[in-house]
N, C-alpha and C positions, 0 to 999 in steps of 0.2 A: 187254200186258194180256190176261189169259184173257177166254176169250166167257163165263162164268159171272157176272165181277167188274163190276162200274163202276164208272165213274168215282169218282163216290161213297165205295164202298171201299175202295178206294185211298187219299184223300184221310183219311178219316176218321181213321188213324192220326195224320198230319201235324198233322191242326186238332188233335188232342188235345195231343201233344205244344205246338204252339203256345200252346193254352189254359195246361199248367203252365207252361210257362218263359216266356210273353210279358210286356212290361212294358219297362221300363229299368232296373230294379235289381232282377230275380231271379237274372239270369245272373252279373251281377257278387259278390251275395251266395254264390252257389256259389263262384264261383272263387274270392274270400278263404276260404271257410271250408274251401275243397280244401287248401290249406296248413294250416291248424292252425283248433284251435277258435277261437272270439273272444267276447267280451263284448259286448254290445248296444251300450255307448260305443261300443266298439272297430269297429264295425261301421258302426254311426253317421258316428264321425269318420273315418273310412278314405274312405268312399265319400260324404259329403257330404250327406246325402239326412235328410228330416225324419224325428224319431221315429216319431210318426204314420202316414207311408208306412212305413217298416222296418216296426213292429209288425205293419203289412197283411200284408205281404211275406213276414216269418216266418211269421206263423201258416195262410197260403198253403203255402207252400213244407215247412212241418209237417206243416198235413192231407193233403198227397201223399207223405209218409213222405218228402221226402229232407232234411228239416234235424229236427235231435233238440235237443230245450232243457232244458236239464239245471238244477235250481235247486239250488242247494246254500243250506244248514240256517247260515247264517251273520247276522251282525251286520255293516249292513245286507244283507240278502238279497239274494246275487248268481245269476245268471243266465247259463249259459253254453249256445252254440249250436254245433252240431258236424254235420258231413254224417254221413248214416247209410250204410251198406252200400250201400244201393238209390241212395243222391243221388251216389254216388261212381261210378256206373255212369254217370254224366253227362261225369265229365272227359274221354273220349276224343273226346265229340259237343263237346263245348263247344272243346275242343283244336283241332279240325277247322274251327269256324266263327270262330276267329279265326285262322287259321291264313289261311282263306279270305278274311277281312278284310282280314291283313297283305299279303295280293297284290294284291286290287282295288283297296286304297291306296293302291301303287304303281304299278298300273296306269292310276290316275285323276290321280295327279301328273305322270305323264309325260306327258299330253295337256294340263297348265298351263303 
């Protein structure tokens, strides 16, 4: 740490970060939609989680620019959700924290 920085500034990166992706179903909405677009059901029924939450979730994960909802001019009016350029810049961090997962898993089975 520089003598100009503190602690503080350092940190204030992290909480931000923390602030967009924290929860239990932002990271997971990334990683399905890092494979291909989905539909709100589809999102819905993949990952379990009530409308309600999702809708939070998306329009979250929207106004930070990394999920794009695209509506299409149809009978019933369908809706579809797709990681943007910027949300895609996430799969190497998110790569890494379950990567990091699948070892302290392991790590923590071995001691049962």
């Amino acid at each position: 740490m520089s003598a100009t920085k503190t602690c503080t500034d350092y940190l204030r990166p992290l909480r931000d970060a923390m602030d967009v992706l924290g929860g239990k179903w932002k990271i997971p909405v990334i990683m399905l939609l890092s494979v291909r677009e989905r539909r709100f059901k589809e999102i819905q029924r993949e990952l379990g989680v009530a409308a309600k939450v999702l809708s939070k979730e998306l329009k979250e994960l929207e106004s930070h620019e990394l999920v794009k909802r695209t509506v299409f001019d149809t009978v019933p009016l369908a809706v579809e959700y797709s990681l943007t350029d910027y949300g895609r810049t996430l799969e190497k961090v998110i790569g890494e924290i379950r990567d990091w997962g699948v070892h302290h898993r392991e790590r923590i089975l071995e001691r049962v």
